[in-house]
N, C-alpha and C positions, 0 to 999 in steps of 0.2 A: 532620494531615489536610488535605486539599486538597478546596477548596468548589469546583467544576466547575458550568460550563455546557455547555449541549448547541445546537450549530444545525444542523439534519438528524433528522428526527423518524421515518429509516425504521430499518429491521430493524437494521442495522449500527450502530445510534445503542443501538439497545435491546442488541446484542451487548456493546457497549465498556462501557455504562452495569455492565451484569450484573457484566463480570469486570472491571470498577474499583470496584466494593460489594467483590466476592469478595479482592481485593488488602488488603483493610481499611484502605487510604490517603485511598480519596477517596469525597466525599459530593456525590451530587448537588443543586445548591442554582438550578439555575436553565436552565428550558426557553423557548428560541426557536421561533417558528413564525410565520409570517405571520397564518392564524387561530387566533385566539384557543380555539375550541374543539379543534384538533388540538392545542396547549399545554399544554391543562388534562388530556384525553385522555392523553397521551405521560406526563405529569407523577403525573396516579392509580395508575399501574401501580405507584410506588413510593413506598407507604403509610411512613407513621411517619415523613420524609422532610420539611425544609421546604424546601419548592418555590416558587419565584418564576414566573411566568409572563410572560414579554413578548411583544410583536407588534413591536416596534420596535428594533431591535440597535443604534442610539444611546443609549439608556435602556439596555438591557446593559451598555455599557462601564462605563455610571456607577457601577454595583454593584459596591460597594465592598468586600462577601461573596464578591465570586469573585473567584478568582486565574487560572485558567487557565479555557478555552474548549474543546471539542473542537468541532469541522467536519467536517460529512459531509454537505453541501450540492452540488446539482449542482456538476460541475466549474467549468464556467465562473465558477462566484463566488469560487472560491478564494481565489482572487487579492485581490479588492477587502474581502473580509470580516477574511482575514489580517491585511491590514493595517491594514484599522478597530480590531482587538482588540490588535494588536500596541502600535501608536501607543497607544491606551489603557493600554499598560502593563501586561496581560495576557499570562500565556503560553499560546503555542497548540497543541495537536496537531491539526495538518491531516491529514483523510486522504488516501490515495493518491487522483489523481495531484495532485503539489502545486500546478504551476500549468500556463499555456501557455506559458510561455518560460524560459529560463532569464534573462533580465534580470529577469522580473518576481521571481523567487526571490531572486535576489541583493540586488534592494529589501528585501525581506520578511528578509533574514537579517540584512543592515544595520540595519534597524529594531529589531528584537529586540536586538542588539547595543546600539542608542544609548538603548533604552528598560530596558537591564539584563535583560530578559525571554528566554523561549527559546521556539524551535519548531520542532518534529519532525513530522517526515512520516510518517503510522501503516503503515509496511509492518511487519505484525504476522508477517509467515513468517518474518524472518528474525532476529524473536526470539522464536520459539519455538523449545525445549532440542532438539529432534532435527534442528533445521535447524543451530544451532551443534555439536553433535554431529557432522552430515555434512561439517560445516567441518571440523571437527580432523582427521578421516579422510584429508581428502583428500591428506594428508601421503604417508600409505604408499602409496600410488600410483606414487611416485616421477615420473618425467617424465611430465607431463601428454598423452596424445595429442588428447583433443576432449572434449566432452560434449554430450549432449543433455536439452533442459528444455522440459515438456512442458506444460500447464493447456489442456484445453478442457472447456467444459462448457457444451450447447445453455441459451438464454435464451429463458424461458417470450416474454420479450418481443417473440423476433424473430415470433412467431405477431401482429402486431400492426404489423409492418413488414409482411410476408404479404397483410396484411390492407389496405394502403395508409397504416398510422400509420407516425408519427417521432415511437417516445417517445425520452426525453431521453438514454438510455445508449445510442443508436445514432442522436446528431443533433448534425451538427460544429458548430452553434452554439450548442452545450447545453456542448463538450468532450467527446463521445460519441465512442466506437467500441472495438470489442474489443482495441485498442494499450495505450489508458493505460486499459481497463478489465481484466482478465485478463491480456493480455499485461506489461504492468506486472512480475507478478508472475516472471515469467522474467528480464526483462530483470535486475529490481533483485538476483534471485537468482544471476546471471549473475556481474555485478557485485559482489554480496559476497564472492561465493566466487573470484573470479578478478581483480579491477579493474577496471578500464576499459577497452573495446577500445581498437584502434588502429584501426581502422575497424568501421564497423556497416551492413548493407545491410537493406532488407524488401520481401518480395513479398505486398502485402494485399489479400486476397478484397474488392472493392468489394461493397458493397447499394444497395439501390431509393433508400436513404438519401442514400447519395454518402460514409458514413461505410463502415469498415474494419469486416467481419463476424469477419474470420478473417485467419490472415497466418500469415507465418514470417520470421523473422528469421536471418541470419547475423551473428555476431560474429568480427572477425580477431582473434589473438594472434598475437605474433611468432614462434610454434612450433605454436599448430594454434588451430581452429576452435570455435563454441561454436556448433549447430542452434538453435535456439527455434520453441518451435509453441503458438500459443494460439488459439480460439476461442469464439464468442458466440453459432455458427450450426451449430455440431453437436459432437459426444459421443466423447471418447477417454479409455481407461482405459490408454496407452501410459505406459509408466512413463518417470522421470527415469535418466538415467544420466551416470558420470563415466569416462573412458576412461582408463586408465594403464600403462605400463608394467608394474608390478608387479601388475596386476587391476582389478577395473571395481567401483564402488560403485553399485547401486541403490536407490530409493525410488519408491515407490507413486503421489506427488505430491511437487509441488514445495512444494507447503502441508501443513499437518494430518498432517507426517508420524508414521505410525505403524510403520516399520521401516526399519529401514537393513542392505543383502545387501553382503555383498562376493565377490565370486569372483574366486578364487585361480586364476591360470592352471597354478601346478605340480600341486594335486592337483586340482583342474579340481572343485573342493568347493563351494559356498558356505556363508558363514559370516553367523550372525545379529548383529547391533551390538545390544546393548540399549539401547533408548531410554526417554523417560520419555510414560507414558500422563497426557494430560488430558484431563478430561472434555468432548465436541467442545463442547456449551451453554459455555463457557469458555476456546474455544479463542484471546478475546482478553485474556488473563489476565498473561500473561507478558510483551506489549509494554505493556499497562499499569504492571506491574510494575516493570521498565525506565524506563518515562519520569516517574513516581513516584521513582525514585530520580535521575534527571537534575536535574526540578525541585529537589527538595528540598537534595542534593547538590551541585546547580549543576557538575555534573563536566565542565569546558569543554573538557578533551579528546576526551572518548568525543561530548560534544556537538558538537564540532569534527569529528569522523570522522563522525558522522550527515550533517553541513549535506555534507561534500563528496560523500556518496553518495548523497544527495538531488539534488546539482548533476549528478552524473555520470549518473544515472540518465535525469533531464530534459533534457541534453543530446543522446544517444540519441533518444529518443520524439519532442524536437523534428527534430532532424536526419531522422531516416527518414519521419516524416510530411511532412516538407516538401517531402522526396524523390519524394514521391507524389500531393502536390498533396491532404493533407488538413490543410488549414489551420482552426485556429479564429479566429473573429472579434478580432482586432487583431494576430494573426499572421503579418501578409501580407509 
């Protein structure tokens, strides 16, 4: 069993909590918050449960009850909290994006490294079964010609950018903007499924903000192209697709998938892939799953493929934001 802390007290905190109860690996044993009564709050929801409350993440580390931490803290802290828990000898799952550089990543994997500890980056899409499913596919395609990878979905927030705010998911000194927020999700999908460009370009919708609302990425391959399209400032139901020789693979989303088409150019048919249904309240279930068996396992290969798709991924994100002049604070 694995005794977990929490630092990030929002929706996504209560997602991972649910489907790491549901994995029957790990016990939540200790909630961070800066107020005390968001802690105790956060911490009620989950009765029969002993809960430790703090306000102070130096007195976290000391807790000698928990072994690992997860973080779902504005972006901008990523970085410094990682490696408060790291150094402490704690393992961590960071959620997406991991940090703002790729140097500061490389500290933080070092660290884990010298402290025997590990830490994973929570991209939960691309361990979920129908996402490694559309992996195995992508076989019969034979010669790859392109694909397109698609995530937007309007944020109740930008009504609040509209309005003259800069909350924190669209404020480059927060680590804000629809790239390492949604966009993310393309890119690292991109990348599992295909490697790492050889080069990466982005055209991003600036806001009122001065952060990235919306954008499109291009990826080279030494044989064809990869589109990407994500946004945070309006609504597309355009599906994912994989171009190939021998037929095209679709999906609905590049997350949460729940079918995988293939069309056959000979008999010009499509065909359904059976995937596996989870229930969506659970839909962080399987990356829990996974990193439950990392820790426990200690499997430093598969954890060794994580840390370099973690680095590739961040490489990217920083490169094209840089390209565009959205820099977060010590990224200059």
């Amino acid at each position: 069993m694995i005794n977990f802390g929490i630092i990030g007290t929002n929706w996504i905190t209560h997602s991972f909590v649910e489907a790491a109860h549901a994995t029957g690996k790990y016990t939540l044993a200790a909630v961070y918050s800066r107020k005390e009564d968001t802690a105790k709050e956060f911490a009620a929801k989950y009765e029969g449960k002993q809960i430790t409350t703090y306000t102070d993440l130096n007195v976290l580390t000391k807790d000698s009850n928990i072994s690992t931490v997860y973080i779902a803290s504005p972006n901008i802290l990523h970085y410094e909290q990682a490696k408060l828990f790291l150094s402490a000898g704690k393992n961590v799952i960071l959620e997406k994006p991991s940090c703002s550089t790729v140097e500061e990543l490389d500290d933080l994997f070092k660290t884990a490294q010298e402290k025997d500890v590990i830490l994973i980056e929570a991209f939960r899409h691309i361990q979920e079964a129908n996402f490694k499913l559309l992996k195995s596919q992508v076989a019969k395609l034979g010669p790859i010609y392109g694909a397109s990878i698609n995530f937007a979905q309007y944020s109740s927030r930008y009504e609040k950018v509209l309005q003259g705010e800069v909350p924190n998911i669209f404020n480059l000194e927060m680590g804000g903007g629809a790239l390492v927020d949604l966009g993310v999700y393309c890119v690292a999908a991109a990348i599992d499924l295909f490697g790492a460009p050889t080069d990466s370009q982005y055209w991003p919708v600036k806001i009122a903000t001065g952060a990235d609302g919306a954008g499109r990425l291009i990826f080279t391959y030494p044989t064809f192209t990869v589109h990407l399209c994500h946004s945070k400032i309006y609504n597309s139901d355009a599906p994912s697709e994989i171009y190939g020789e021998k037929g095209t693979l679709i999906v609905p989303s590049i997350t949460d998938i729940g079918k995988i088409t293939f069309w056959d150019p000979k008999s010009k048919k499509r065909e359904e892939v059976e995937g596996v249904v989870v229930p969506e309240k659970l839909n962080l279930m399987e990356e829990a799953e996974e990193f439950a068996r990392c820790i426990v396992d200690k499997d430093e290969k598969t954890i060794r493929s994580y840390e370099q798709h973690s680095r590739d991924v961040l490489k990217v994100l920083e490169k094209v934001r840089h390209d565009n002049g959205l820099v977060f604070p010590g990224g200059k």
